[in-house]
N, C-alpha and C positions, 0 to 999 in steps of 0.2 A: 015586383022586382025593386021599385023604388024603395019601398021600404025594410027590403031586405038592405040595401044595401047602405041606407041610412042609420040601419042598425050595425050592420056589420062594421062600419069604416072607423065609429069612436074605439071601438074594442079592438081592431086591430092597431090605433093611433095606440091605446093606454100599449098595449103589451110590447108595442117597439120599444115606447119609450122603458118601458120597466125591463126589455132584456141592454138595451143602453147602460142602463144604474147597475147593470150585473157585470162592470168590467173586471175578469180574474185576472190580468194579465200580471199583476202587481204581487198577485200570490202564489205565483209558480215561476219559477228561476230557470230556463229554459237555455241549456249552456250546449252552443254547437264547439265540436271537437277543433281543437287546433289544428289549423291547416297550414302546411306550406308549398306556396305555388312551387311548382318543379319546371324544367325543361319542356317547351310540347315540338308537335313535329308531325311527322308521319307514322301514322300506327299500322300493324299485320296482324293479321289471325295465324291459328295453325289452328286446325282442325285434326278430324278422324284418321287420317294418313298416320299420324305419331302418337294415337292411344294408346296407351298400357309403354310406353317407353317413360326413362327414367330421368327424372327432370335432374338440372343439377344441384337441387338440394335434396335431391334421392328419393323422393316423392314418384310415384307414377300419376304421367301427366294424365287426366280425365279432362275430354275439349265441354264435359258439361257442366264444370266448377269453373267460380269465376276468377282465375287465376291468370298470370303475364309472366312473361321475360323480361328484363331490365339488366342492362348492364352492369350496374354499381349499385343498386339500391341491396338495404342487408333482405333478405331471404325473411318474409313475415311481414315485411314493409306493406300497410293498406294504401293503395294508390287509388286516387280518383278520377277516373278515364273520364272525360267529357269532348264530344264527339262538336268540331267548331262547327261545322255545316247546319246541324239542325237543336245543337244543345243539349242532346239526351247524354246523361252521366252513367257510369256502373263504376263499384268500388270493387276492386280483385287484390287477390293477393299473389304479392311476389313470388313465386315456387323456381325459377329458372332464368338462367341467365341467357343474354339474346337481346335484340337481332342482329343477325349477324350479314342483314340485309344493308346495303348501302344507303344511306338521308332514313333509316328508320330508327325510330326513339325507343319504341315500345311494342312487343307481341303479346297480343292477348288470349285467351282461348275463345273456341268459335263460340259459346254461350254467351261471355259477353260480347262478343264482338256484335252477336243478333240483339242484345240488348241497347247498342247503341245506334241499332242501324248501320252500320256496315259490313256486314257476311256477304251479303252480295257483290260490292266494288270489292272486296278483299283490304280495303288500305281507305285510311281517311286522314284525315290533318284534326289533331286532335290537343288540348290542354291536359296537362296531368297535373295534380296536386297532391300532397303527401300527407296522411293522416295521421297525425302526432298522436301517440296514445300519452294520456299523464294518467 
């Protein structure tokens, strides 16, 4: 064993060092999309109860796309829901206008809402960010 491992350790030392000298970072331009923070607050789901009804940008709403309610944002806006409590993000799209719940910012559909961990409380306190397309 000893000399397995006398043998093994020079060659694992050369090959670190040789994936070291392989930094690509330098040759790939790696550009995240322009964001702008938005509003956050309390968010809602709407689930199954309102499938197949008619969002207000005429769309029928489906709770398994990952789509929201927003009061003012234009209709195709990509928002990035990030859930404060535990961090997890989902990015949906605007299709409907809402909530028309009292301290709420934003409704989600129940797909994402399970994507960030909230379907079960119904409501979380949440960041949004707004995805600039250029």
């Amino acid at each position: 064993m000893r000399v397995f491992s006398a043998l093994l350790m020079p060659m694992l030392l050369t090959v670190s060092a040789a994936a070291q000298d392989l930094d690509t970072t330098d040759d790939v331009a790696i550009e995240a999309p322009d964001v702008t923070e938005i509003d956050g607050g309390m968010a809602s789901y709407y689930g199954n109860e309102l499938a197949g009804n008619r969002t207000a940008s005429g769309e029928r709403f489906d709770p398994g796309q990952m789509t929201g309610a927003h009061r003012t944002l234009p209709f195709g806006s990509m928002v990035r829901v990030t859930n404060v409590s535990n961090g997890d993000s989902v990015v949906i799209r605007i299709n409907d206008r809402g909530p028309f719940s009292r301290g709420r910012v934003i409704d989600i559909s129940q797909a994402a809402a399970r994507e960030i961990g909230m379907h079960r409380s119904g409501t979380a306190r949440v960041k949004l960010a707004l995805l600039n397309d250029d």
